[in-house]
C-alpha positions in Angstrom: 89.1 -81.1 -44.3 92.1 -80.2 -42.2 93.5 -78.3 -45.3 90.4 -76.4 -45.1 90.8 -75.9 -41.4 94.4 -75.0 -41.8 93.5 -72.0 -44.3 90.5 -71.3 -41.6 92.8 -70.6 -39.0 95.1 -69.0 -41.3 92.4 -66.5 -42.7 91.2 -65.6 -39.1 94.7 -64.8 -36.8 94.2 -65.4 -33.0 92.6 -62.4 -31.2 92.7 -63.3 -27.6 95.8 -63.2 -26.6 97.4 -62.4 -22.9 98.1 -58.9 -23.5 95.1 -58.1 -25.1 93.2 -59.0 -22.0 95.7 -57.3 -19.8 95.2 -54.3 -21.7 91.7 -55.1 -21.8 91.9 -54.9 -17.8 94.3 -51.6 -17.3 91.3 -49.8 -19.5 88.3 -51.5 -17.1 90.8 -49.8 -14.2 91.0 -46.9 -16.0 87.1 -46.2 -16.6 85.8 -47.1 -13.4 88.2 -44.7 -12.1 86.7 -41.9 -14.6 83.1 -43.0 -14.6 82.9 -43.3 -10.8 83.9 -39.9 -10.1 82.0 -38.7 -13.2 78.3 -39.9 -11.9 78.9 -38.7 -8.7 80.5 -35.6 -9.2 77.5 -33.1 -9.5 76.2 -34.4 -6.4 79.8 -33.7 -5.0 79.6 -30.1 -6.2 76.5 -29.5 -5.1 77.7 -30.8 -1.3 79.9 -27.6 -2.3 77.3 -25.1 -2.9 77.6 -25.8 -6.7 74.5 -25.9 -8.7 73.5 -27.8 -12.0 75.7 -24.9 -14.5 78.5 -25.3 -12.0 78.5 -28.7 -12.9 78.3 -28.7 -16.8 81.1 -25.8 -16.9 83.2 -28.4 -14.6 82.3 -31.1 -17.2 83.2 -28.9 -19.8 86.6 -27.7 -18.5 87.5 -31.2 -17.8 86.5 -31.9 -21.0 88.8 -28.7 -22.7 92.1 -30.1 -20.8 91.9 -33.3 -22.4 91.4 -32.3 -25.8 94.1 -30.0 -25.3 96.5 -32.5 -24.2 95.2 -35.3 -26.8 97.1 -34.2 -29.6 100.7 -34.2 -27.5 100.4 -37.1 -26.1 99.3 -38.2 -29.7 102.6 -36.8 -30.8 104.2 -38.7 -28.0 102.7 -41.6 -28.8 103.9 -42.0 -32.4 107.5 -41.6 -31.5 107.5 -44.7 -29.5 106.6 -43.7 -25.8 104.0 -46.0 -25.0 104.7 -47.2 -21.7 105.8 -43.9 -20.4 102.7 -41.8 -21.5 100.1 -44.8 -19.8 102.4 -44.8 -16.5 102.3 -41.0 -16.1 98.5 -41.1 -16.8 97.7 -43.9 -14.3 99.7 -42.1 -11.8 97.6 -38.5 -12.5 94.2 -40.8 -12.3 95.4 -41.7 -8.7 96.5 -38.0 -7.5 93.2 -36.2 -9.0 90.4 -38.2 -6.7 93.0 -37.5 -3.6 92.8 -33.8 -4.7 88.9 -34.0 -4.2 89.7 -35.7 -1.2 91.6 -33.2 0.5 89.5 -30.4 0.2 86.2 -28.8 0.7 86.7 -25.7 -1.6 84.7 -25.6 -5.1 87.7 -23.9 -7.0 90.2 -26.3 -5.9 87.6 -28.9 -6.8 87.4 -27.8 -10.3 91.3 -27.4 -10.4 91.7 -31.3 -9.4 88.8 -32.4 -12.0 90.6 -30.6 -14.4 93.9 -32.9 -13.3 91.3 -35.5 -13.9 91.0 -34.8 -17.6 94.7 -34.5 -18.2 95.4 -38.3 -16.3 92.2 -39.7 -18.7 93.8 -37.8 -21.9 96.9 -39.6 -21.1 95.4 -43.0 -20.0 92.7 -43.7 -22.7 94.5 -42.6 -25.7 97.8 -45.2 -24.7 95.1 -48.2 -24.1 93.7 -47.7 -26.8 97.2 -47.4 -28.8 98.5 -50.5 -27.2 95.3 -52.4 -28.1 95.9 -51.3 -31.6 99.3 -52.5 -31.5 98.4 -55.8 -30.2 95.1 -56.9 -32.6 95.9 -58.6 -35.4 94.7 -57.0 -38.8 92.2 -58.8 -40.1 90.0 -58.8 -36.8 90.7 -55.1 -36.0 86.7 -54.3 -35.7 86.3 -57.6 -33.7 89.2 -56.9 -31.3 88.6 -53.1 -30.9 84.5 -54.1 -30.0 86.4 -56.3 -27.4 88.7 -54.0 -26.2 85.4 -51.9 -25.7 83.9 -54.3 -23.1 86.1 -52.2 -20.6 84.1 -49.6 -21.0 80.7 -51.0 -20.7 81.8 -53.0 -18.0 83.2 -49.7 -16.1 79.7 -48.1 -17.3 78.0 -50.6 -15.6 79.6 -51.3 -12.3 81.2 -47.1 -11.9 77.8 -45.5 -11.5 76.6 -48.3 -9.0 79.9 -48.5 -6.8 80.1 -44.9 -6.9 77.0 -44.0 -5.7 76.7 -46.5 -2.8 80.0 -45.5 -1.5 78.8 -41.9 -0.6 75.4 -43.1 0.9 77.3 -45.9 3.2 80.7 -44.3 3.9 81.2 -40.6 2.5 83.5 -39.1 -0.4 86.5 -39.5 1.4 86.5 -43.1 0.3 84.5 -42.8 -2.8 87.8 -40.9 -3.5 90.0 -43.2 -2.0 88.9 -46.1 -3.9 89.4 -44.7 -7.0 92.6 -43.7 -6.3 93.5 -47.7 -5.4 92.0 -48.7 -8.5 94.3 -46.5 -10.4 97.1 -48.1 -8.5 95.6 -51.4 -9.8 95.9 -50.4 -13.1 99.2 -49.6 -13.1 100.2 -52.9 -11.3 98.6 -54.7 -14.1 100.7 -52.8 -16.7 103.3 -53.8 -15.7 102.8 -57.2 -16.8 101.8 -56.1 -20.5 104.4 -57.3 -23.1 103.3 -55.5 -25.9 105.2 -55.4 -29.1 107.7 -52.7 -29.5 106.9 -49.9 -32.3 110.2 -48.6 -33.6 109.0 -45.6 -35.5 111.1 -43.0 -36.6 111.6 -39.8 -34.2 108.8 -37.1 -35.6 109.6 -33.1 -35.0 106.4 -31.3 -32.9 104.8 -29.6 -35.1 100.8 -28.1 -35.3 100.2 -29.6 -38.4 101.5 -33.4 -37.2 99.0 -33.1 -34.4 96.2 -34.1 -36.2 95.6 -36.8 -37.9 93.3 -35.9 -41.0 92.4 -39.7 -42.0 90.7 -39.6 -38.3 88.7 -36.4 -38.9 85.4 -38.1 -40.5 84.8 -41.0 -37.7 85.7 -38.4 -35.7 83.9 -35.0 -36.1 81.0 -37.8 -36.6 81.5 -39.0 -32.8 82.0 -35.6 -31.9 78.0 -34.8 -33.0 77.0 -37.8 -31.2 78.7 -36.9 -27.9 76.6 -34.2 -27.1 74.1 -37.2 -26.4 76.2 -38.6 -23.9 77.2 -36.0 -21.7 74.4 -34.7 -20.9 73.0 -38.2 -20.2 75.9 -39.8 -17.9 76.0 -36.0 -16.5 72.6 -35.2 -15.5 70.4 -38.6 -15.5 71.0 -39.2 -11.7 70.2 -36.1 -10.8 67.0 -35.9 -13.6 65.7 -39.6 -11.8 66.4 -38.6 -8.0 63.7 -35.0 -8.9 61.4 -37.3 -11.0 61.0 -40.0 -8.3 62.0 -42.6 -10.8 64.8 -45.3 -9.9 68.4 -44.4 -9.2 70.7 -43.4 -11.6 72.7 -46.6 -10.8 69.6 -48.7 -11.9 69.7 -46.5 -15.6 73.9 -47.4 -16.1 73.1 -51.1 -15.3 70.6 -51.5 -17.9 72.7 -49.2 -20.3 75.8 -51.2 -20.1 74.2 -54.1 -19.7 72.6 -53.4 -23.3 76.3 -51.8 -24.3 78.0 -54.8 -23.4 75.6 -57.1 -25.2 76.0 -55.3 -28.6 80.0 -55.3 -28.1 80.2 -58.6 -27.8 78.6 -59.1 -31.5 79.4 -55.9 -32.9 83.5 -55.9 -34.5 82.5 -59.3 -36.8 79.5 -57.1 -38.2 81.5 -54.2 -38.7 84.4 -56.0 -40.2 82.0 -57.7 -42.8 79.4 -55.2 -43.2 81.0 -51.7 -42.4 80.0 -49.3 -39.6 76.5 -47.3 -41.6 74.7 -49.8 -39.6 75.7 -49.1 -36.2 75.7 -45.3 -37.2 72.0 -45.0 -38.5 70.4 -47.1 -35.9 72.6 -46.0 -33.1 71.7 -42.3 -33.4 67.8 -43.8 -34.1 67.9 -45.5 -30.4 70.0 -42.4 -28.8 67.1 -40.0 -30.3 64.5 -42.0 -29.2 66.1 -42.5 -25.7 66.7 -38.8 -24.6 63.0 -38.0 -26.5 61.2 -41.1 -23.6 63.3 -38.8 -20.7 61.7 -35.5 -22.2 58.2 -36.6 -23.4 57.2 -39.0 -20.8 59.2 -39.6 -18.1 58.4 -43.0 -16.0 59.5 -46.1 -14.3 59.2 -47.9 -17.8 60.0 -45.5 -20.4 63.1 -44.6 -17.9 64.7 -48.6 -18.3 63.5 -48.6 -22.2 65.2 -45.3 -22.6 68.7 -46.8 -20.7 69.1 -50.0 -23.0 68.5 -48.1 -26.1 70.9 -45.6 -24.8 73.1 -48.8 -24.4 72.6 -49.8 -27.6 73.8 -46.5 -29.3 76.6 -46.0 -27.7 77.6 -49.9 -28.0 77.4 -49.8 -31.2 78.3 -46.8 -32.2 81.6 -45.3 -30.6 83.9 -48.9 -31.3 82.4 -49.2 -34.7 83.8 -45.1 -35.5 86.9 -45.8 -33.2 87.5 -48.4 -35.5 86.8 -46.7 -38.6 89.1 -44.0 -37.6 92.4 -46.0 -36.9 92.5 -49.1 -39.2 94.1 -48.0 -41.6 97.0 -45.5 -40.0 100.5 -47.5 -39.6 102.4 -47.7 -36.9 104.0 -44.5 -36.7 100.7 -42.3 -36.9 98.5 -44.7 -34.6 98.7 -42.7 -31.8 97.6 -39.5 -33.7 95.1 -41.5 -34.9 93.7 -42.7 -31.6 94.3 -38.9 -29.9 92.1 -37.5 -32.8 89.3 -39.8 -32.7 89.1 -39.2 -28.2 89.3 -35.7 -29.3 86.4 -35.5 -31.1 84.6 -37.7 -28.2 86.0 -35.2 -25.5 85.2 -32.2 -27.4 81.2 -33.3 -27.8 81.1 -34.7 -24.2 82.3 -31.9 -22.9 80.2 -29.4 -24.6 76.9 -31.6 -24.3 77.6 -31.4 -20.5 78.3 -27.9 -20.4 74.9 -27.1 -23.1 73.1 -29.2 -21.0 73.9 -27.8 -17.5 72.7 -24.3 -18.9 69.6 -25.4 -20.7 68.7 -27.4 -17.4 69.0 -24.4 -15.8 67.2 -22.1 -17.7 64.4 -24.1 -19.3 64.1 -27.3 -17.1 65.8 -31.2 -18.1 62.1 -32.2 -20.4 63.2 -29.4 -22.9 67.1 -29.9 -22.4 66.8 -33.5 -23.1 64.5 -32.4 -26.3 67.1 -30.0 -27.5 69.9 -32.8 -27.2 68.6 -35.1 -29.2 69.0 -33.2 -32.1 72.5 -33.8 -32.0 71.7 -37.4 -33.6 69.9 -36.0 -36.6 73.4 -33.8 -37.1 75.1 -36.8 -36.8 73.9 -38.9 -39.3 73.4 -35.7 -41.6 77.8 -35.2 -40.8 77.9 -38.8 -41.7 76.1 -39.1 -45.1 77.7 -35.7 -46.2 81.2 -36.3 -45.2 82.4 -39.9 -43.7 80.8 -42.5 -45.2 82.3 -41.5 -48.5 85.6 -41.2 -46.7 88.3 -43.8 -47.6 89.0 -44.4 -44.0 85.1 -45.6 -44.1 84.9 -49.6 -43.7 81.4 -49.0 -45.6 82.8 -47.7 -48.7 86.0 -50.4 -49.0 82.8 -53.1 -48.8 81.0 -51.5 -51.6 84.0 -51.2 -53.6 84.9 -55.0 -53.1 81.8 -56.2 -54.1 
């Protein structure tokens, strides 16, 4: 019986280990920092004389800078820099909220959300490097479905903490207190002891940028991400005209919902591959944004937030892990950088899409429109990723 246990424990490596949970907290830190100022910021433009399309082009453009700076810091990544690239990120998510801070001036507020992109380009893509670094093999789907409990956890709390600050004490320390929880972060990172990559020094070049094993999980995300921003973009804004409950109470439910489905999901993924979490995902995200545009109301609201929770639970650390599993140590980083591309590029443009459709035909038809971005995702996926080798799906077929 022991012998059994023995080969147990030898078959399954320990996943929780200190510096997975310390990285596990710098990337909490690091989204509620993001998602605070995110949910609130159309309401910050529009105390700016901004309206709906000034917000989606800000989404956008915050969106562009990060996917332009992805693939450097990629780059960067590979040749070793881990610790550098995550400090000069926390430090930029403390100085953009101080730039919204310090001024009143809608061009200087897009200026400092654009800083904002840059500091989450550099942040997110090293958390999620180090956490790849740090998860043993054989439980990468399990530990990267962890490591994704930050997120839901900053999806849940952000939007609430966010939101009450303005009503009780202004943007000044909305934007104060993300600043501090930046600071945190990078407190917290300090005590990381990650293992140290020794990778051989790679030249810049265009083509290295990229990493083309990444490409199918991640032009797949990319689709999906439309989904997303215009959801965490426009829902609090969408519930405060419809008289429905605060945007707060819709990213409670949703990352309650997330957080549930990450806790199970890596073990499923690692045994069964990530088709499942793709199909149903975009099935719960499509019927999610069609309850906002069809028939909008106190139930269908809630029922449309924990599906939404489930998609995006499931879905993102299931591709994320599809996406970087198999790259070595040396093209990790790429990998990583070219999977948050592909979520940047779709968030940004399905914020920006959906601040001109809201616009010019209303939020029923915009969320409508949106959804069609899950029927292109799964189409992407049957077409192209699943039969990719990076695809967990296909190595299960083959095995059995």
């Amino acid at each position: 019986m022991s012998h059994k246990n023995s080969r147990a424990q030898a078959a399954r490596p320990q996943l929780w280990t200190r510096d997975l949970v310390l990285i596990i907290l710098v990337n909490l830190c690091v989204f509620v920092n993001h998602i605070m100022s995110l949910s609130t910021f159309p309401f910050y433009i529009q105390s700016l004389g901004g309206t709906e399309a000034d917000a989606g082009a800000c989404a956008a453009l915050f969106c562009l800078v990060a996917v332009v700076c992805r693939p450097f810091v990629g780059w960067w990544l590979d040749n070793g820099a881990r610790r550098v690239v995550l400090v000069v990120g926390l430090l930029l998510l403390g100085l953009a909220p101080l730039g919204y801070l310090f001024t009143s001036v809608l061009s200087c507020a897009i200026a400092s959300r654009m800083l904002h992109g840059a500091a989450l380009s550099f942040s997110n893509s090293t958390t999620a490097t180090v956490a790849s670094d740090v998860i043993a093999r054989p439980r990468f789907a399990e530990g990267m479905g962890c490591f994704g409990m930050a997120t839901a956890l900053a999806s849940a709390l952000a939007p609430a903490l966010g939101l009450t600050l303005i009503e009780r004490a202004g943007y000044g320390v909305l934007y104060a207190t993300a600043a501090g929880i930046a600071l945190l972060g990078l407190i917290l990172f300090l005590f990381v002891r990650a293992p140290r990559v020794e990778v051989p020094h790679t030249s810049l070049s265009i083509k290295g940028l990229i990493n083309r094993d990444s490409l199918p999980a991640s032009c797949t995300m990319l689709v999906f991400m439309f989904t997303l921003g215009a959801l965490e973009n426009f829902v609090a804004i969408f519930s405060s005209n419809e008289g429905l409950p605060s945007g707060s109470v819709y990213f409670v439910v949703m990352s309650v919902s997330l957080l549930v489905v990450r806790v199970t999901l890596g073990r499923v993924v690692d045994e069964r591959g990530e088709a499942l979490f793709v199909y149903t995902g975009n099935a719960a995200m499509l019927v999610a944004l069609l309850l906002l545009a069809l028939s909008p109301n106190v139930v269908t609201f809630v029922l449309s937030a924990v599906l939404s929770g489930y998609a995006f639970g499931g879905l993102e650390p299931a591709l994320q892990s599809m996406a970087v599993h198999t790259a070595t140590d040396e093209k990790r980083g790429s990998a990583n950088s070219t999977f948050l591309c592909g979520y940047d590029i779709g968030y940004g443009l399905g914020g920006g899409v959906a601040g001109v459709l809201i616009t010019s035909v209303g939020y029923g038809v915009m969320w409508a429109i949106v959804s069609l971005a899950c029927v292109a995702s799964v189409v992407l996926y049957v077409a192209w990723a699943r039969r990719s080798d990076t695809s967990f799906s296909k190595q299960i077929a083959m095995r059995g």
